[in-house]
PATOR-869852 format. One record per residue (C-alpha): residue number from 1; x negated, y, z. Coordinates in steps of 0.1 Angstrom, whole numbers, plus 2048, in hexadecimal, padded with zeros to 3 digits. Layout:
N
<pt k="NUM" c1="X" c2="Y" c3="Z"/>
...
REM end
This chain:
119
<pt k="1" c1="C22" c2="567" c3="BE9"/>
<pt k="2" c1="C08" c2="555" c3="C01"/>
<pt k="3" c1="BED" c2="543" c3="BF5"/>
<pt k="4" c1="BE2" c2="521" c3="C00"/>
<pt k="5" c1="BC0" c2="515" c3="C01"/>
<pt k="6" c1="BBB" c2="4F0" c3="BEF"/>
<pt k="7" c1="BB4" c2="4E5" c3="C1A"/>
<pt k="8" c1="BD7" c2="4F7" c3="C24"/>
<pt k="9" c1="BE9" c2="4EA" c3="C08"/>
<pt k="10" c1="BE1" c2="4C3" c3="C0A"/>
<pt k="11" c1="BEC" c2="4C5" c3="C2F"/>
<pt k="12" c1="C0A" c2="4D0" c3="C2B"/>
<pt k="13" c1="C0E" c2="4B5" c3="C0F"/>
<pt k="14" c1="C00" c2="49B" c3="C27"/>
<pt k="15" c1="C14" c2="4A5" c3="C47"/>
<pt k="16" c1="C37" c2="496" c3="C39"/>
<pt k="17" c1="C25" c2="473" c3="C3F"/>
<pt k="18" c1="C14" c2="475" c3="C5A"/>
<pt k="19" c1="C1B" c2="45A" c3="C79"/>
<pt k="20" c1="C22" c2="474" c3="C99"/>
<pt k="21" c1="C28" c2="457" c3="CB1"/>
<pt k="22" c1="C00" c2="443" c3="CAD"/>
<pt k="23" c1="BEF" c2="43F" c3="CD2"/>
<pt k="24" c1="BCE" c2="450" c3="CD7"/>
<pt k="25" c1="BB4" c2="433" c3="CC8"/>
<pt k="26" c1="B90" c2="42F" c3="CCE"/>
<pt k="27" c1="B78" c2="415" c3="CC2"/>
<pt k="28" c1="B76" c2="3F9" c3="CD6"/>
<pt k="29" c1="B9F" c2="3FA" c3="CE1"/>
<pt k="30" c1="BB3" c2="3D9" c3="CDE"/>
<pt k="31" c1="BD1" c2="3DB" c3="CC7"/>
<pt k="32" c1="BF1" c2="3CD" c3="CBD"/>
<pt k="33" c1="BFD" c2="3DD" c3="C9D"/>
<pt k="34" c1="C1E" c2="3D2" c3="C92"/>
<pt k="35" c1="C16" c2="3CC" c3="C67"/>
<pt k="36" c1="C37" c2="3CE" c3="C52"/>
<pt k="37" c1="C37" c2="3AC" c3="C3E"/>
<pt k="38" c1="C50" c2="3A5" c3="C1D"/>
<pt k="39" c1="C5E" c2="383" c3="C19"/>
<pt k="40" c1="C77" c2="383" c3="BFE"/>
<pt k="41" c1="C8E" c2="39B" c3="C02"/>
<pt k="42" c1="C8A" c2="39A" c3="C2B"/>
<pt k="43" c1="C71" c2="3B6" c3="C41"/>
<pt k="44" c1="C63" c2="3A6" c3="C5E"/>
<pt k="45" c1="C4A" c2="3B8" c3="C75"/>
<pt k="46" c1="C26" c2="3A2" c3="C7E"/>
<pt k="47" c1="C12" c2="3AA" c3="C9A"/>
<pt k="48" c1="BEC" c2="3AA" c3="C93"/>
<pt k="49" c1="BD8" c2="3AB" c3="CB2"/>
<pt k="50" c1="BB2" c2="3B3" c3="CB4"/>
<pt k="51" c1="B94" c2="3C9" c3="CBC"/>
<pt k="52" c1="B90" c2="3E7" c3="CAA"/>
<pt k="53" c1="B6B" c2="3E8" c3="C9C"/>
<pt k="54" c1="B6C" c2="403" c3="C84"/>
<pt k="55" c1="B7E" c2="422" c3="C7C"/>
<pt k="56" c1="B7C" c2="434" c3="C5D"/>
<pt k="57" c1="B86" c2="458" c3="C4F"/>
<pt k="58" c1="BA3" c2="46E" c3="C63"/>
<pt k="59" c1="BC6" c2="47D" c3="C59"/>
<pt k="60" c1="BDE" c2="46A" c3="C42"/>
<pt k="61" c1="BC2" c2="452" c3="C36"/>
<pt k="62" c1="BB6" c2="446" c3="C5C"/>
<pt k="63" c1="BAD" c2="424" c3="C55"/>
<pt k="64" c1="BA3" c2="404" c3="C76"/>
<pt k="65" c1="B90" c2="3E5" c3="C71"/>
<pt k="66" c1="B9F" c2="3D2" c3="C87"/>
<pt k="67" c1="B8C" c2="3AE" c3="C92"/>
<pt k="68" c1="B9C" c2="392" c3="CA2"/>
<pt k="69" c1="B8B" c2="36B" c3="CAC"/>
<pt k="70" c1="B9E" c2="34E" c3="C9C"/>
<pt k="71" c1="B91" c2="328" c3="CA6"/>
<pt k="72" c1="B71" c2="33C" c3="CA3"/>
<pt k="73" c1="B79" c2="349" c3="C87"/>
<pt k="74" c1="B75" c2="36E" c3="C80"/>
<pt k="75" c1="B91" c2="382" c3="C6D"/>
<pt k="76" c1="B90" c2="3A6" c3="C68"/>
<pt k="77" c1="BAA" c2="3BD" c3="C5A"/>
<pt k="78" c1="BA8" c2="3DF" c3="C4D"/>
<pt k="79" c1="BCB" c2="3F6" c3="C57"/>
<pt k="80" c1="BD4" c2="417" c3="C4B"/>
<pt k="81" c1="BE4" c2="426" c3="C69"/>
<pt k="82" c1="BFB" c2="43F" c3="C5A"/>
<pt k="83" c1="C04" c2="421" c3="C3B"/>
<pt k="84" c1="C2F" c2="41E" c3="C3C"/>
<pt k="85" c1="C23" c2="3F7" c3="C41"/>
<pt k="86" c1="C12" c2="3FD" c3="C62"/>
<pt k="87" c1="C33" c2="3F9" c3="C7D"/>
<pt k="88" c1="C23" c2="402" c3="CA1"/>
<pt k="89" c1="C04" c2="403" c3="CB0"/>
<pt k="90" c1="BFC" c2="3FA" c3="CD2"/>
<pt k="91" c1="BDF" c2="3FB" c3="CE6"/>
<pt k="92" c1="BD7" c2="3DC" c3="D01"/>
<pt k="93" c1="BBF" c2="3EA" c3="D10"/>
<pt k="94" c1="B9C" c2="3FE" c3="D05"/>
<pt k="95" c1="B7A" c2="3F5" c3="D0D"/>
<pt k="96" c1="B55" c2="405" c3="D15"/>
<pt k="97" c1="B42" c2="40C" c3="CF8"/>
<pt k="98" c1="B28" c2="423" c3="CEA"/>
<pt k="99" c1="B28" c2="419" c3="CC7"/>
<pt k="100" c1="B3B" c2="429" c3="CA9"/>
<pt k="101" c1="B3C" c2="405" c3="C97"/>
<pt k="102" c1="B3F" c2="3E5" c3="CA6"/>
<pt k="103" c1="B33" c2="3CF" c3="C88"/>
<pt k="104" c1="B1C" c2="3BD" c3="CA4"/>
<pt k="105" c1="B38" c2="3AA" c3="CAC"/>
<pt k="106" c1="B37" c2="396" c3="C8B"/>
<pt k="107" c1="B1B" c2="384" c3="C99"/>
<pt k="108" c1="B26" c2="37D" c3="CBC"/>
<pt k="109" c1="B3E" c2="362" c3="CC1"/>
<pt k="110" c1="B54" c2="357" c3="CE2"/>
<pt k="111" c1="B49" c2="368" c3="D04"/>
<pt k="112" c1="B2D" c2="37A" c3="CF7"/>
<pt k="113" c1="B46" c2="38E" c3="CE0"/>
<pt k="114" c1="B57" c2="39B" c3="CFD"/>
<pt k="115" c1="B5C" c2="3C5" c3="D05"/>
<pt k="116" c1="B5C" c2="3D2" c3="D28"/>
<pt k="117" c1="B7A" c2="3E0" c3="D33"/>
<pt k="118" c1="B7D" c2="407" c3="D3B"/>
<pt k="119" c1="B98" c2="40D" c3="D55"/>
REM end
């Protein structure tokens, strides 16, 4: 009989549910992530597009905040990437930054809040 470490044995719980098909993603990369809504008894797929400002913890709990402008309006959503709610992820394009957390953009509003582009 082998024995598993507590490390060994949660990963191999964990692995069943893990997404194998999520893009590389940095901070700073512009999104569209399909979110699974319920209406009733129907299952439609929304597409939330935004800049992700935040990224938090890694494996099966990997969670985005994800910002997007409104009518100057900010709205930020918090995903959990490998969540059965969470449809596709797609990244527009990813920009040049060299901060971990991007909470300065809270404050900035229309051209100022812009990202250069990396190509």
């Amino acid at each position: 009989m082998v024995k598993l470490n507590n490390q060994q044995l949660i990963e191999q719980v964990q692995s069943p549910f893990l997404k194998k098909n999520l893009p590389k993603i940095r901070i700073g990369d512009s999104l569209k992530v399909g979110v699974k809504i319920i209406e009733g008894n129907k299952e439609r797929t929304q597409f939330y597009e935004g800049t992700i400002i935040a990224k938090k913890n890694f494996s099966i709990s990997l969670a985005i905040t994800v910002r997007k402008t409104l009518q100057n309006t900010g709205v930020e959503r918090i995903l959990l990437l490998h969540s059965p709610k969470v449809d596709s992820v797609i990244v527009l394009k990813s920009s040049k930054i060299r901060r971990s957390k991007l909470y300065y953009l809270r404050s900035l509003n229309g051209k100022a809040g812009r990202l250069k582009q990396k190509f």
